[in-house]
C-alpha positions as CSV (number, residue, x, y, z in Angstrom):
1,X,-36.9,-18.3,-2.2
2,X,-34.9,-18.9,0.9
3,X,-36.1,-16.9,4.5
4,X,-34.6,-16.1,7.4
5,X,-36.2,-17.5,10.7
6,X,-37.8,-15.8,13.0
7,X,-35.7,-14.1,15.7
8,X,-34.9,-11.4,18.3
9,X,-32.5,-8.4,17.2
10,X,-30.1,-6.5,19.4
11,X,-27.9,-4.2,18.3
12,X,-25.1,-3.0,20.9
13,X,-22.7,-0.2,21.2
14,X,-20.1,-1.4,23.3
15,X,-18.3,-4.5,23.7
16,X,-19.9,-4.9,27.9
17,X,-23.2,-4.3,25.7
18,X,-22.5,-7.4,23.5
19,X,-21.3,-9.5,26.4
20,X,-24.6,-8.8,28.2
21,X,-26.5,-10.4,25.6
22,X,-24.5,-13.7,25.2
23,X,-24.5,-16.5,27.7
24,X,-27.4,-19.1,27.2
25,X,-27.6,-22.2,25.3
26,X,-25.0,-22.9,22.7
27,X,-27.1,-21.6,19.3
28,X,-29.0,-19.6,21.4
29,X,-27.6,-16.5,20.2
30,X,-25.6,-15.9,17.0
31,X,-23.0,-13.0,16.8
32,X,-23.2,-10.9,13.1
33,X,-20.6,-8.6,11.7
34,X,-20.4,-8.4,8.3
35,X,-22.7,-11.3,8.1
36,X,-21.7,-12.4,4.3
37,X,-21.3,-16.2,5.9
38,X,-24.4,-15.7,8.5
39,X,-27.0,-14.8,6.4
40,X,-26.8,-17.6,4.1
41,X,-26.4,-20.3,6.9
42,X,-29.6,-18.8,8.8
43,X,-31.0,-19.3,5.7
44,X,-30.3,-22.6,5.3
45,X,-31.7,-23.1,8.9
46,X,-27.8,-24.0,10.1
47,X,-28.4,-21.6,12.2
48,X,-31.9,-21.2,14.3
49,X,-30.9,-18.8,16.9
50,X,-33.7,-16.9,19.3
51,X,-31.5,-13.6,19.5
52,X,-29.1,-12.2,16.5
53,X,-26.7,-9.6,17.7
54,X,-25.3,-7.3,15.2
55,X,-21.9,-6.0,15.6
56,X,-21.7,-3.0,13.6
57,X,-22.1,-0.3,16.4
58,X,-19.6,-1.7,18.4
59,X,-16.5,1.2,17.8
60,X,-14.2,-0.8,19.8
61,X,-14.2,-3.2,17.5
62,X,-13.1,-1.2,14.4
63,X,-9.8,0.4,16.2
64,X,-6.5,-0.3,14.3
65,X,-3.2,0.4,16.6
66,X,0.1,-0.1,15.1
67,X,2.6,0.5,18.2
68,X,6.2,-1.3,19.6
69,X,4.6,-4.8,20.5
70,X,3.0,-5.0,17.0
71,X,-0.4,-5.0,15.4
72,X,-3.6,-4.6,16.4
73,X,-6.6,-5.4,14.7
74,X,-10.0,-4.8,15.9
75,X,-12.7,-7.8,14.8
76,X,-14.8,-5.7,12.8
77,X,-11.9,-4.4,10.5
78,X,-13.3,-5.5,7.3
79,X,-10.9,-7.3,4.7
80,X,-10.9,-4.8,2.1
81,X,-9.2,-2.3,4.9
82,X,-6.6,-5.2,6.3
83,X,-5.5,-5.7,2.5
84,X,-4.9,-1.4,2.0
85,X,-3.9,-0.8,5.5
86,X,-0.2,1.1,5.3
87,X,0.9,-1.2,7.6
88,X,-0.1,-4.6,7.0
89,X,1.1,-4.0,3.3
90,X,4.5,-3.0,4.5
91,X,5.5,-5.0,7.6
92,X,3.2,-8.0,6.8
93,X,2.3,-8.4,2.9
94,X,1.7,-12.1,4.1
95,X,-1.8,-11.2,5.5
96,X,-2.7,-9.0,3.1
97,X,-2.4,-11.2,0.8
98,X,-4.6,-13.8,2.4
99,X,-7.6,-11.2,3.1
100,X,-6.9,-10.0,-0.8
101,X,-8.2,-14.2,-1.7
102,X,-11.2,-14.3,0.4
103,X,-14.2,-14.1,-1.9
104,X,-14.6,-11.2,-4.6
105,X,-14.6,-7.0,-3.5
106,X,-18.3,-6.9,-2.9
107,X,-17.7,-9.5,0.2
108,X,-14.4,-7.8,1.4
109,X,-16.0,-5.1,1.7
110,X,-18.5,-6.7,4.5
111,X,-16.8,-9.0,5.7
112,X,-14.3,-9.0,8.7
113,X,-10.7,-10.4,9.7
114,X,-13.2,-11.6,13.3
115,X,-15.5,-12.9,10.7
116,X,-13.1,-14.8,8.9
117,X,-11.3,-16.3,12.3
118,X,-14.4,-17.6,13.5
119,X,-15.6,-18.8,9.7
120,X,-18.1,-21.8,10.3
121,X,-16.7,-24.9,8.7
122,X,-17.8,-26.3,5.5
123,X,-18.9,-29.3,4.6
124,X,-20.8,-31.3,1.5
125,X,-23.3,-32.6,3.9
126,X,-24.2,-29.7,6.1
127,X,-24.0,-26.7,3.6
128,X,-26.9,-27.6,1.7
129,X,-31.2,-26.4,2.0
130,X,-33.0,-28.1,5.2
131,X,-34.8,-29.7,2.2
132,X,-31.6,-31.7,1.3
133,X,-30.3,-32.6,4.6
134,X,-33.7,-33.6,6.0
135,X,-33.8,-36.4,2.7
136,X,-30.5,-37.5,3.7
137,X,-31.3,-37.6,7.7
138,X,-29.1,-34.8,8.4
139,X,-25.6,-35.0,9.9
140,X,-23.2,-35.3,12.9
141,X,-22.6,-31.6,12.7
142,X,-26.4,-30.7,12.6
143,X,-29.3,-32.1,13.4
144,X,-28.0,-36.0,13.1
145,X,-26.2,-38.5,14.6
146,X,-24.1,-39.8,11.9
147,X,-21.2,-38.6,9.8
148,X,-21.6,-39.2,6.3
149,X,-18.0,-38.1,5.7
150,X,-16.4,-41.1,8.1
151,X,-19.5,-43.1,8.3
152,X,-17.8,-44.7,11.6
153,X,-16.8,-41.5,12.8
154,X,-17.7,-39.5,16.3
155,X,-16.3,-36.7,15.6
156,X,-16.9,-34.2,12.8
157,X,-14.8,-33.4,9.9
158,X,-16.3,-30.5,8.3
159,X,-13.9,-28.5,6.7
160,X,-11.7,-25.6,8.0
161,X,-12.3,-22.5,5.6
162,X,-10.3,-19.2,6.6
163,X,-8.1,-17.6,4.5
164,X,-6.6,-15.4,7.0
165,X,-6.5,-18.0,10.3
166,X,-3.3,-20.0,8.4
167,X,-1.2,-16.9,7.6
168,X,-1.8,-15.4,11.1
169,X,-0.8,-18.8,12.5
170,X,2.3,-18.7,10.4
171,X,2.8,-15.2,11.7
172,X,2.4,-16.1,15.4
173,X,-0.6,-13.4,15.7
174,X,-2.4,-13.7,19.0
175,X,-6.4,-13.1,19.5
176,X,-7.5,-10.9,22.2
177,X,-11.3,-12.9,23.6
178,X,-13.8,-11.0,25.6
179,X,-16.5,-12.3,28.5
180,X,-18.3,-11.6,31.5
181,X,-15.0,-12.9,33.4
182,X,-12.5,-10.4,31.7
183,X,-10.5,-10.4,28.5
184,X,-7.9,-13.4,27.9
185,X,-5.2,-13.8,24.6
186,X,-4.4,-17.3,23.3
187,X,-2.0,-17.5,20.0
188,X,-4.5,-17.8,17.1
189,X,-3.0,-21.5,17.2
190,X,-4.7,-22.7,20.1
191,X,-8.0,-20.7,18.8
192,X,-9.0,-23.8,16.8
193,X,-9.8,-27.3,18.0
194,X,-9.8,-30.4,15.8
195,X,-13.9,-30.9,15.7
196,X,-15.8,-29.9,12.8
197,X,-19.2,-29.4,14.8
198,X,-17.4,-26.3,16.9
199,X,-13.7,-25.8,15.7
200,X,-12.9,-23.3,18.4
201,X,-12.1,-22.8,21.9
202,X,-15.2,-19.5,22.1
203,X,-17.8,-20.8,25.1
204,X,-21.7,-18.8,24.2
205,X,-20.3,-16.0,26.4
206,X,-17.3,-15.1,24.6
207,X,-16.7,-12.3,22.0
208,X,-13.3,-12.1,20.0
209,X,-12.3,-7.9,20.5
210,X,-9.2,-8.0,18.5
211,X,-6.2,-10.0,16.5
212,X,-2.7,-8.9,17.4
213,X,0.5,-9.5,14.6
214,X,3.5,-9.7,17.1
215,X,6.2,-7.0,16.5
216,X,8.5,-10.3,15.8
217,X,7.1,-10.9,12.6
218,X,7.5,-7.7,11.0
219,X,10.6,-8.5,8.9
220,X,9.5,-12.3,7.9
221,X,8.9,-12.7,4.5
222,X,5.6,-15.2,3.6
223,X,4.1,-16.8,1.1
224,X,0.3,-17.7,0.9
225,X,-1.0,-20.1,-2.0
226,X,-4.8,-21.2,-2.1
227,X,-6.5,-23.8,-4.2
228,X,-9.9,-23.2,-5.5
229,X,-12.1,-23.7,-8.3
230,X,-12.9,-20.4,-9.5
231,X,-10.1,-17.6,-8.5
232,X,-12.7,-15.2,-7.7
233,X,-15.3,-16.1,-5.0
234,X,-14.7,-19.4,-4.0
235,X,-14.1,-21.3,-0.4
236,X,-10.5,-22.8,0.1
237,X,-10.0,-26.8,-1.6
238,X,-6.3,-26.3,0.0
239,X,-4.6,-23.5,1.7
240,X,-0.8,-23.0,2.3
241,X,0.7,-20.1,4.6
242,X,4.2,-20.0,5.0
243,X,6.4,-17.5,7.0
244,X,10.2,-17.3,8.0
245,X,13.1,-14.9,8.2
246,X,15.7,-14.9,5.8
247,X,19.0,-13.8,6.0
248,X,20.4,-13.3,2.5
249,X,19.6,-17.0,1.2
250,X,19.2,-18.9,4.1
251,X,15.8,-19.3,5.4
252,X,15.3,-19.0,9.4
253,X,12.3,-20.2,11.8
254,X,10.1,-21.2,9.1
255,X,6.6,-21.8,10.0
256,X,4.2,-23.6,7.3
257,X,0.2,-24.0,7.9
258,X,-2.0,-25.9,5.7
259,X,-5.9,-25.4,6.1
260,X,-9.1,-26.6,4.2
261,X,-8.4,-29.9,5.0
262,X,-9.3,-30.9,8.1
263,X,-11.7,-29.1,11.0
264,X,-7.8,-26.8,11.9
265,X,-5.5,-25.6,10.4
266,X,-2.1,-27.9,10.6
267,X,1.2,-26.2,11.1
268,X,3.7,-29.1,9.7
269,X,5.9,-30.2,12.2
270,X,10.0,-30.8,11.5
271,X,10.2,-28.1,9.1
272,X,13.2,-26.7,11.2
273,X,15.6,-29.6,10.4
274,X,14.2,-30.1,6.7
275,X,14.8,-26.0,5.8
276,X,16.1,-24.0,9.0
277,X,19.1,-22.2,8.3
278,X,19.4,-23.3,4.5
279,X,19.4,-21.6,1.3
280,X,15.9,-22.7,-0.3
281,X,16.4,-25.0,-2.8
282,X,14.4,-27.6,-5.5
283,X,16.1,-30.2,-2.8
284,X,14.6,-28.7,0.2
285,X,12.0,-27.8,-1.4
286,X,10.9,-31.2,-2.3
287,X,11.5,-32.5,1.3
288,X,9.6,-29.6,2.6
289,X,6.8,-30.8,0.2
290,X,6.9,-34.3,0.9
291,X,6.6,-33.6,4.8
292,X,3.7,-31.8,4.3
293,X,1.8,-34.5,2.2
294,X,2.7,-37.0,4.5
295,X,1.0,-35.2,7.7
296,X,-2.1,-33.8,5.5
297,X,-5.0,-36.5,4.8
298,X,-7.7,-35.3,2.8
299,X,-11.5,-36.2,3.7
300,X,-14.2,-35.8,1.3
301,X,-16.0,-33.4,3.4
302,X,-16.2,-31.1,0.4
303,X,-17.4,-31.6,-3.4
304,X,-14.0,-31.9,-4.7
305,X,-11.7,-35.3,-4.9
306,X,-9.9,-35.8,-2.0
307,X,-7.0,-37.7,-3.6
308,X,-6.4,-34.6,-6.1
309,X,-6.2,-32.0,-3.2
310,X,-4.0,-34.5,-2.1
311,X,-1.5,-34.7,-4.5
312,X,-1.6,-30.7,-4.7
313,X,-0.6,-30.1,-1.0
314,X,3.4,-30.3,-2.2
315,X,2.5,-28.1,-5.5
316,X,1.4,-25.4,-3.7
317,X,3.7,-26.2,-0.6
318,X,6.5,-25.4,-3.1
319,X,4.5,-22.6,-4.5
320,X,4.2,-20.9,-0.9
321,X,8.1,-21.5,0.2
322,X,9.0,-20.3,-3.9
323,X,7.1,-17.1,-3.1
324,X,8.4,-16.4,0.3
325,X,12.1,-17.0,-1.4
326,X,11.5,-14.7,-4.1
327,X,10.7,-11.8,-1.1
């Protein structure tokens, strides 16, 4: 039977309360919400912190405001709320539809659209017992030195696994970040950095307080496709959110993110001159395709064949722009 480590518990009530207990050593201190991916990573010893800080009492953090600027969603809304929330369903059926794929009811349920931002990264060598990574000498993201991934590589290239960080990225959602030096917003873009080990801009200090869907994106029509083995509980192989505006036919500021790839999520550049302002077609929608597997390279950081995820990244490009289309 797995255990969890020893550690200290804290449980705040406001979001100055949570701050106050940051700070420290990275892994010092892990934050919890609906802890359905922290649990099994402390676990697994990926995580060894001295204090855990649990969320849950933090009433802030559950608030949902829906006003002339857009959306706003506290962290600990969990994703079972975000996909039956009035107004996600209507203005932005996009993001819904993301939340609806993460895992199965029971981990919707607990799980949170702050959890799912700041998901760790997965990868075949680190998500595994101490037991197994010890035999192996551990990894660049853990414990080791080495990559076992790129075997000459510095830099880690665990796997990026949210299912709602690509559609809000297509949606140009913002994310609201909270310290002992104030609150700052940076577009859900620039959240995520291209290293496996840490994939995002938080310092030990930082909290995220809320995700905000601009009031420009209410209108666009999107279309999220995800690849994965079993269609019920399973982590992203591939991920495709797509967002634009149509008018009639033609298709207008389109915005395409694939994820599960690489450590970030990559928006695919040049989609305005391959689709803006046209009707989408099986022409354009081949070109959009082909653009797409041309930027995306595939590691083997997870348990699946990297040149088959490959050749699905225009399959379910296709499938994304097809279901945008089709409204």
């Amino acid at each position: 039977m797995l255990t969890l480590p020893r550690f200290e518990w804290a449980r705040p009530a406001t979001v100055e309360e949570a701050i106050a207990l940051l700070g420290g050593p990275r892994g010092e201190t892990l934050l919890v919400a609906g802890g359905t991916d922290a649990v099994p990573n402390l676990k697994h010893r990926l995580q060894e912190p001295k204090r855990v800080v649990h969320l849950g009492a933090v009433a802030e953090l559950r608030a949902v405001r829906d006003d002339a600027d857009g959306l706003h969603l506290g962290a600990l809304v969990t994703l079972t709320e975000v996909t039956r929330h009035e107004s996600v369903r209507r203005d932005f059926p996009g993001l819904a539809k993301a939340a609806l794929m993460v895992a199965g009811p029971q981990l919707r349920n607990m799980g949170t659209i702050g959890g799912n931002l700041c998901l760790d990264t997965r990868c075949t060598y680190y998500n595994q017992t101490f037991f197994w990574r010890e035999a192996l000498g551990f990894c660049l993201k853990k414990d080791g030195t080495a990559c076992h991934v790129v075997t000459a590589g510095k830099r880690c290239v665990a796997a990026h696994s949210s299912d709602v960080a690509p559609m809000l990225i297509a949606l140009g959602a913002r994310v609201e970040i909270a310290s002992s030096s104030g609150r700052r917003v940076i577009a859900v873009e620039d959240f995520f950095v291209n290293d496996g080990a840490k994939n995002n801009v938080l310092e030990p200090g930082d909290l995220v307080t809320r995700i905000t869907v601009p009031a420009g994106a209410r209108g666009l029509r999107a279309g999220y496709q995800k690849l994965r083995p079993r269609a019920a509980i399973d982590f992203p192989m591939l991920s495709v959110a797509f967002a634009a505006r149509f008018d009639g036919e033609s298709c207008h500021d389109p915005r395409l993110v694939v994820s599960a790839l690489a450590a970030r999520p990559r928006t695919i550049t040049g989609l305005e001159a391959l689709a803006g302002g046209r009707v989408l077609t099986d022409e354009v929608l081949e070109a959009v395709g082909a653009a797409a597997s041309r930027q995306c390279q595939p590691q083997t950081n997870i348990p699946y064949d990297k040149d088959w995820r490959h050749a699905m990244v225009p399959v379910f490009v296709k499938r994304a722009l097809r279901e945008a289309a089709g409204g």
